[in-house]
C-alpha positions, 0 to 999 in steps of 0.5 A, a space after each residue: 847424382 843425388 840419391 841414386 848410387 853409383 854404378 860399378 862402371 863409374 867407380 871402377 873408371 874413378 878408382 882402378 888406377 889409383 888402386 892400381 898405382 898404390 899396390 904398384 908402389 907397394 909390390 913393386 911389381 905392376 902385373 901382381 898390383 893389377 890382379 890384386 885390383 881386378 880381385 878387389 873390384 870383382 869382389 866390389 861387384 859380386 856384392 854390389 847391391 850393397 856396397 853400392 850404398 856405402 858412403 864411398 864404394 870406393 873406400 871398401 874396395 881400396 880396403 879388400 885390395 890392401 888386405 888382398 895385398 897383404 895376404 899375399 906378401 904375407 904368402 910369399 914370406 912364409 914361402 920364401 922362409 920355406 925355400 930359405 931352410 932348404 937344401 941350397 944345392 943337392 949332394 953329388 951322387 956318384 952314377 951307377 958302376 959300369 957293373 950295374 948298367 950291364 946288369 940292368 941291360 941284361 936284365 932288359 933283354 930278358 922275357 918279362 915273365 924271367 925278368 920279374 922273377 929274377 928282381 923278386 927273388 933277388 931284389 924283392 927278397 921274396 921266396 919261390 912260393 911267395 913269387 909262385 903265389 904272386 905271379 899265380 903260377 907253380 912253383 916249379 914253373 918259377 924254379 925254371 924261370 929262375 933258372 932261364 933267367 940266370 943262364 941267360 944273365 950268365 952269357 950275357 954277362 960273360 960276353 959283355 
C-alpha cells in the first residue's frame, strides 16, 4: 500500500470482528459488545483524516472501544449499586374503606362547580372567602354550593 493510508472500509473489515469478540468475552453480552464497537468505529471515522495517519488506526480505535467499555461497566455498577439500596419490595397498604369509596362515588356524581367547593373547604381547608375569591364568584353563591353539595352528599349517603 505504501504511503498512502488506509481506508476506514479497509480497517474496519480488518478489525470490527476482533473488536467485537474481545468486548464480547468481556461483557459477555454479544449485542452491548457490538454498540460499544460500532461507537468506537464511528468515533474512528468522524476523525479519519487523522487517525488515518497513525502508525496502526486500528490500535486508537481498539483504545476508544475499551474506554467505551469500561465506561459502561463502570455505569452499570453505580446503577446496580443504586438499585441494591433501594426498597426490595414495597409496603402492604391496606386499599380505601368501603366509606371512602362511597364518599368519592358521591362526590363524582355531584355538579363540578359543588364538587370543587366541597374538596376545597373540607379537604383544602380553605374558607369561604378564599374559595369565593378562587372560583371568582360571591360569597354567597359558595355558602349555596356548599350547602347543595352537602344535601345531595346527605341523600346519597343515606341510601347507599
Amino acid at each position: 500500500m505504501g504511503d498512502e493510508p488506509p481506508t476506514f472500509d479497509e480497517v474496519y473489515a480488518a478489525g470490527y470482528v476482533d473488536i467485537t469478540v474481545q468486548l464480547f468475552a468481556y461483557f459477555n453480552d454479544r449485542q452491548e459488545a457490538q454498540d460499544v464497537a460500532q461507537e468506537a468505529f464511528c468515533r474512528a471515522l468522524a476523525k479519519w483524516r487523522s487517525i488515518s495517519r497513525y502508525d496502526d488506526p486500528l490500535a486508537w480505535i481498539r483504545r476508544v472501544a475499551w474506554n467505551l467499555a469500561i465506561s459502561r461497566w463502570r455505569r452499570g455498577r453505580t446503577a446496580m449499586r443504586f438499585l441494591h439500596r433501594q426498597r426490595v419490595e414495597e409496603p402492604y397498604l391496606d386499599g380505601p374503606d368501603p366509606d371512602r369509596v362511597m364518599l368519592f362515588a358521591a362526590l363524582a356524581k355531584l355538579p363540578a362547580a359543588q364538587r370543587r367547593v366541597v374538596v376545597l373547604r373540607y379537604l383544602a381547608d380553605l374558607t369561604v372567602p378564599e374559595i369565593a375569591d378562587r372560583e371568582g364568584v360571591p360569597e354567597g353563591t359558595v355558602k349555596t354550593w356548599l350547602h347543595r353539595a352537602r344535601t345531595e352528599l346527605a341523600e346519597k349517603v343515606d341510601h347507599e
